[in-house]
N, C-alpha and C positions, 0 to 999 in steps of 0.2 A: 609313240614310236613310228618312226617312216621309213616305208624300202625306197632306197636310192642309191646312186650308182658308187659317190662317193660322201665320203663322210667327216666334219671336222675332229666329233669327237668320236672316240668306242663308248663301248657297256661302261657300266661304272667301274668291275670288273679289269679292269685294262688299267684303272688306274688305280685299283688294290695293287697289280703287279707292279706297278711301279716305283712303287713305296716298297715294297716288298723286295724288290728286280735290287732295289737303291742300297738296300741298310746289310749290314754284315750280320750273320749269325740267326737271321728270319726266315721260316719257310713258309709258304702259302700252300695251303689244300684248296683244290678248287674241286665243287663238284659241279660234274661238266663231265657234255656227252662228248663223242666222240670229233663231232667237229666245232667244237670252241678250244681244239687243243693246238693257239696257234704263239702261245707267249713266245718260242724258239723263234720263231720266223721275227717278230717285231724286235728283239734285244741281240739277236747274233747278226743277222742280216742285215736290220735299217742302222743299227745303233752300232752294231759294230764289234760289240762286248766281246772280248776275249773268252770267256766261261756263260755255261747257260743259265738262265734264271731260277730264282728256287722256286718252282713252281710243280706240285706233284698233282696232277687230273685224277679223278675218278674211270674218266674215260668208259660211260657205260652208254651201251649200246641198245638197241629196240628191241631186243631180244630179252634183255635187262628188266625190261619198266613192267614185268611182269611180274617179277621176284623181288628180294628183299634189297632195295637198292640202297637202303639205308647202313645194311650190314656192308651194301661195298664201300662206302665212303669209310664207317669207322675202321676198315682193312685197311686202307690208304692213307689214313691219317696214322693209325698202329705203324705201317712199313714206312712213312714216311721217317717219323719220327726213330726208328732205331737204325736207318739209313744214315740221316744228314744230322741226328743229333743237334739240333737249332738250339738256342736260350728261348725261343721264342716261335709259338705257330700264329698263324691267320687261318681262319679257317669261311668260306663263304659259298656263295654258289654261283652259277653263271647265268646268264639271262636264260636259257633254255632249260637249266636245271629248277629253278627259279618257281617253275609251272607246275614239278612233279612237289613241292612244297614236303622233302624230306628233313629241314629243320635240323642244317649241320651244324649252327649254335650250339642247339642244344645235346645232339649225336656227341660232338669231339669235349664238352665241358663232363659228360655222362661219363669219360671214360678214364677222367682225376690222372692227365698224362702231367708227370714231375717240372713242367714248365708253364711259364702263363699261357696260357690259349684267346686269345683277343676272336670273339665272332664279329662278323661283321656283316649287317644289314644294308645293303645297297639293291633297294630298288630297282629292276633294273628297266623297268618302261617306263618309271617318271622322270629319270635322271642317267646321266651320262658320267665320262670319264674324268674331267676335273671333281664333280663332286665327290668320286670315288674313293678318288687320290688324295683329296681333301678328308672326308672320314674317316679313312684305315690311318692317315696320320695324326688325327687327332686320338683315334680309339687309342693308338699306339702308345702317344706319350701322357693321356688322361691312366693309363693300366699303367704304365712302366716308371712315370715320373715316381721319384721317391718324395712326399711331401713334406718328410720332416728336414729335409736338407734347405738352406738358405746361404748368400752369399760371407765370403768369411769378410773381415775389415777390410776397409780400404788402405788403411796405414801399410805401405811401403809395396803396393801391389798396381799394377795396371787393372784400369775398368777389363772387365771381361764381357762376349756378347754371347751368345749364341745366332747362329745361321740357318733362319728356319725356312723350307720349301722346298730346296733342287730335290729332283729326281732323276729316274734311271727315263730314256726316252724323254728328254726335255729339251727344248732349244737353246743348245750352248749355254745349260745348266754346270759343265763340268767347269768350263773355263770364266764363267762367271762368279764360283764359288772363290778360283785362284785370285781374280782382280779382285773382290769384294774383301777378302783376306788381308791381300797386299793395300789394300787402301784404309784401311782396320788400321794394318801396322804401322801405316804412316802417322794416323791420327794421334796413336798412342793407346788405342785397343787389343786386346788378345781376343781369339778365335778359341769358347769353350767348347763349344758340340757345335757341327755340322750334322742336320741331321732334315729330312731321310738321308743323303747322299752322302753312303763310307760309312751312318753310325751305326753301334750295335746298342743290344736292348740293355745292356749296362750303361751306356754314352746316354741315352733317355734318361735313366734313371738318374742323373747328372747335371736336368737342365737345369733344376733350384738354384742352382748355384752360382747362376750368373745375373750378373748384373742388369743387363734388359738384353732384349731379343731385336736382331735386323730381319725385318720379315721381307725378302726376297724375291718372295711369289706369293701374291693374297691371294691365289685361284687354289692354290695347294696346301699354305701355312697359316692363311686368317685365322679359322678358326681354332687353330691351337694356340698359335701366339693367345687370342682372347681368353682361352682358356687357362694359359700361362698366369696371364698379368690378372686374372682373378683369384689365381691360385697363390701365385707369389709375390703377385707384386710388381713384376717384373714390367715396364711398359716396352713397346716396340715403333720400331722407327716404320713410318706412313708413307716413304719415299723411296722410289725405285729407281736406282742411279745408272738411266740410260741415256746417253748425251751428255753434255759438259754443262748443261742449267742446272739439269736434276741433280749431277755429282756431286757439283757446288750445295743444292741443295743440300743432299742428303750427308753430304759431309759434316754443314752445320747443325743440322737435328741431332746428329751422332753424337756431336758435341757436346751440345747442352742436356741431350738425355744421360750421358755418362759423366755430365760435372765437370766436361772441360773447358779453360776460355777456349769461344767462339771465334776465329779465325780462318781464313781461308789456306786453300794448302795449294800450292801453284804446281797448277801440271803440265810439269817440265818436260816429259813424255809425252803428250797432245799434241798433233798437228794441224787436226782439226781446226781449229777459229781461224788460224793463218790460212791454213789450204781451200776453207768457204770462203773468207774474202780476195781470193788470189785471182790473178784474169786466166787461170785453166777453170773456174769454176764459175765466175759470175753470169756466165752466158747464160748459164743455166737456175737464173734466179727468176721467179716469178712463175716456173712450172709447174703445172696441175698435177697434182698429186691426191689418187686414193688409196686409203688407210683403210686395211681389213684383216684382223687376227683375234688372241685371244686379248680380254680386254686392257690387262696389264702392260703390253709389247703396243696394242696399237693407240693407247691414250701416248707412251713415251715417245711415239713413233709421230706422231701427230705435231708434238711440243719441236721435235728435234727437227721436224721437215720446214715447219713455220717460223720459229724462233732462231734459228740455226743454219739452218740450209736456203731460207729465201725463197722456198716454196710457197705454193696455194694450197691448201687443204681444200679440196671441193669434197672427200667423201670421206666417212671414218663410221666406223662399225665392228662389232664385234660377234662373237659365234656364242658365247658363253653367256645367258641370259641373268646370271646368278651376277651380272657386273655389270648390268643395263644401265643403270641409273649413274654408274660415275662414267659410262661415254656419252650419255647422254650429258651429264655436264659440259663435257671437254669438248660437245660438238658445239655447243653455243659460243662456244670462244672463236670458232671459225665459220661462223655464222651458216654451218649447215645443220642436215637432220640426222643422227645416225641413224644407222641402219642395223637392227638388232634380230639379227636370223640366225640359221643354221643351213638353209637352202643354197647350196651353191649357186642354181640358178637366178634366184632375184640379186644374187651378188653381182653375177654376169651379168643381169639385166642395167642394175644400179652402176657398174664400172662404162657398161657402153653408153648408158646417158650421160654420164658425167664427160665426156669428153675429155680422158684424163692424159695426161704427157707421162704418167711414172707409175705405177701401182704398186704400192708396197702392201704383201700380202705372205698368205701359207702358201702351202705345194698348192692348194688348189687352184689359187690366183694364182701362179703361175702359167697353170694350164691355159688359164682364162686369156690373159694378156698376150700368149702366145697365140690367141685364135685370133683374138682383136689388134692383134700386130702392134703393140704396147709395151715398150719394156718394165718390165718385172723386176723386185730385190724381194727375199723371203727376209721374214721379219718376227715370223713367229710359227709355233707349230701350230697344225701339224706341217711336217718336213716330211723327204726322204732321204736317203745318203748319204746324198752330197751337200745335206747341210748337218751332218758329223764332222768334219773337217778332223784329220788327225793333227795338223797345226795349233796354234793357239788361237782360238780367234770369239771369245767375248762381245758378250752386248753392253756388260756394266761397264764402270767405273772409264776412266782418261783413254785406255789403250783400247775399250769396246766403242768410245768415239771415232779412235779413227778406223775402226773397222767397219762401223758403222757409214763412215763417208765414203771409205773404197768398194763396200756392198754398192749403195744406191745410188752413187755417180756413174760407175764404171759401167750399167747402161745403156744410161745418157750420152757416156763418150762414145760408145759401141756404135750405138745410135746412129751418131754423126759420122762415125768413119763409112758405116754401109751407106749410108747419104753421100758423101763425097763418091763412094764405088760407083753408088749409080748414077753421080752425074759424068763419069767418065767411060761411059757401059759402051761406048764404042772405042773405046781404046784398044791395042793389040795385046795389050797384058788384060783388061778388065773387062772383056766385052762377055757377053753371054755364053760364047761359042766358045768361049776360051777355058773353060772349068773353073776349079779350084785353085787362088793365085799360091797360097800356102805348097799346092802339090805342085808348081812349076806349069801350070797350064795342060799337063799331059793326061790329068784325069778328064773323064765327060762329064760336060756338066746336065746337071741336073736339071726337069725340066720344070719352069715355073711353075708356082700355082697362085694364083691373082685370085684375092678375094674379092668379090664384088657383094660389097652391102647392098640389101635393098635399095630399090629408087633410084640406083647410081648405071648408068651404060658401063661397059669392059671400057672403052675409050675414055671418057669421063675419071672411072676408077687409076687406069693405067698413068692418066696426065698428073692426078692427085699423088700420085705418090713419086712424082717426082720433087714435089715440096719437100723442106728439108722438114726433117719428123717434128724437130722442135716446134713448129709454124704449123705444120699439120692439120693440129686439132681444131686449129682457129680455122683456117680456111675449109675445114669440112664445115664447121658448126656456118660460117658466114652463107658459105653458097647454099646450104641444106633451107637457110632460114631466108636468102633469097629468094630461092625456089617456093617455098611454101608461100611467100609473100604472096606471089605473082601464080599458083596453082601449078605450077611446071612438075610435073612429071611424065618421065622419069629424068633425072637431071644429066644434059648430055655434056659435050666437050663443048659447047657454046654456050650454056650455062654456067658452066666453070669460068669461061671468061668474064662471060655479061656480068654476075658476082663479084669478079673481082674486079671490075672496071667501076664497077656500083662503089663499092667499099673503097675504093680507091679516092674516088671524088671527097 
């Protein structure tokens, strides 16, 4: 465990709740002190949820760790349960409870409450919040599946699937479940359980009965899907349809694992392939782009930048170590190293070498790219707010392509227009003195702030950014590696020449 300022994942705890936050008719006991009671803030505030989560705290104080705190948790589980009335508890502890080792497994199973009781063991210093999320959904539907249930005939029925992974707090988990659906229907599949996201502990007990399983999210549903298809049989599709390769993709797996002919399905809705080959977007082919999220988002994220969009992959990495080994695959296809941390900092360190034109990342790259004056596309959690969107807007299937190209261009186009501003910054509508062209000129403007990287003069820096961003990164990396040639530092406005008079030759 490490104190730091910001964090990709939570306790594992964080992602009990969300499994929990996700399924109808579940409630979560947490014991947990006074301040780990923060699930309201994460599911009303960032996510947006209409209703609060079922999540009921212990909520015991230092005054507490003296007395029987065992007896408050089973009070809490007691008043939960003839509150919310669930089909179903979870019952766990939170990483600070964790230490006082009062053994709510076995408290809430001690007190034969008329519904299943799922405990749950999560770690909370070896392991974080995908695995969380991961376990309480497996625990869920290993306790709840009913085993003796299996699919009926196929004579005169459509294959059936189930939809394993979304959660509550997921990146455009809600709108990915609607495409994944609608592209189901198209094939010629029915949608039997969705689940965590909308089912209840009845909906579980329901999955034998389908046909195979589309696994959605292997950070969250691996290892139930595997649990599934050992249990029933059931096999699950390997392919995560982001971009218009993977779709195709995972269209035909769908196919063949459900017994249908193999065919493609033309989509008609896609703008995407037209609008990457079109002269608004070519300009922008061959930019350096790094990749950095959970592993699932930044392997599709990688495929869809290089194969799709005509980008360069120079970096790709992920936060979640438990899916080391398949970025590590996907980096040799782009002849780099990932990068497999949880350290925002070596992130930053690894973005500002790479000398990148795009970074596609979480909120934290964000932040990142905004320091290193880099434009940014979020691409995976963790998120804040404003990548809830109350619109529709999808990572999967045809219509999450083209949401996908209006994310990570628009940028780039951005990019360019504050480029054209500033080559016209004496103008009487654009100049500095003038404010905000949006507010009519009549606000004050703001007063610059000029980053000067190491080794670079304010004049030097200043001249540099009068390049258009797209060209940028190059003529930083050439003049930096001029300079180094020849021992120059600090590098001034005459070496920014002399560089480029070199490279020029």
């Amino acid at each position: 465990m490490q104190l730091t300022v910001w964090t990709y994942e939570g306790p594992p705890h964080v992602g009990a709740m969300r499994v929990a936050t996700a399924m109808e008719g579940v409630h979560f006991v947490l014991h947990a002190p006074q301040g780990d009671t923060y699930a309201d803030l994460l599911f009303t505030m960032i996510e947006r949820r209409g209703k609060r989560p079922p999540v009921t705290y212990t909520t015991f104080k230092a005054r507490d760790l003296g007395t029987d705190t065992a007896e408050l948790f089973q009070s809490a589980a007691r008043d939960a349960y003839e509150r919310f009335q669930p089909q179903a508890m979870l019952v766990g502890a939170s990483c600070t409870a964790e230490l006082i080792q009062d053994d709510p497994a076995g408290l809430a199973l001690a007190m034969n409450l008329p519904i299943p009781v799922i405990p749950l063991e999560l770690p909370s210093y070896s392991r974080k919040e995908h695995y969380g999320a991961s376990e309480t959904f497996y625990a869920l539907v290993r306790t709840l599946a009913d085993k003796g249930l299996r699919p009926a005939p196929r004579e005169g029925r459509r294959p059936r699937a189930n939809l394993l992974g979304p959660t509550a707090l997921g990146f455009r988990h809600r709108d990915d479940v609607v495409e994944v659906t609608r592209l189901l229907a198209d094939i010629g599949v029915d949608v039997h359980v969705c689940a965590p996201l909308g089912a209840t502990p009845a909906d579980l007990a329901r999955l034998g009965e389908a046909d195979f399983n589309v696994l959605m999210y292997p950070e969250i549903g691996d290892t139930a899907a595997r649990w599934l298809e050992k249990t029933f049989g059931q096999k699950f599709t390997k392919t995560v349809p982001i971009g218009i390769g993977a779709t195709n993709d995972f269209i035909a797996e769908v196919q063949a694992v459900a017994g249908l002919p193999v065919e493609p399905l033309a989509p008609a809705d896609s703008r995407m392939p037209w609008w990457s080959r079109s002269v608004d977007s070519t300009y922008l082919t061959g930019k350096r782009v790094f990749v950095f999220g959970d592993a699932t988002h930044a392997i599709a994220a990688a495929r869809v930048a290089a194969d799709e969009l005509g980008f360069e992959v120079v970096g790709l990495g992920c936060y979640n170590r438990e899916f080391a080994r398949d970025v590590r695959d996907a980096a040799k296809k782009y002849g780099v190293e990932a990068l497999i941390t949880d350290d925002y900092l070596a992130v930053e360190e690894a973005i500002a070498a790479s000398a990148c034109e795009l970074v596609l990342g979480t909120q934290m790259e964000r932040h990142i790219a905004k320091r290193l004056r880099i434009p940014c596309a979020v691409i995976s959690a963790p998120v804040h707010v404003q990548d809830f969107p109350a619109r529709h807007s999808p990572q999967m299937g045809f219509e999450g392509a083209n949401v996908i190209f209006d994310t990570w261009v628009h940028p780039l186009v951005m990019g360019l227009e504050e480029h054209l501003l500033a080559m016209f910054r004496d103008d009487f509508e654009f100049n500095d003195a003038a404010g905000a062209s949006h507010l009519g000129g009549h606000a004050e403007a703001p007063q610059p702030v000029v980053a000067q990287p190491q080794g670079w003069t304010a004049d030097a820096e200043k001249e540099l950014l009068k390049i258009p961003f797209f060209v940028r990164g190059k003529a930083r990396r050439n003049t930096e590696a001029y300079a180094a040639s020849r021992a120059i530092a600090p590098i001034t406005l005459d070496t920014l020449y002399e560089a480029k008079a070199y490279h020029a030759r």
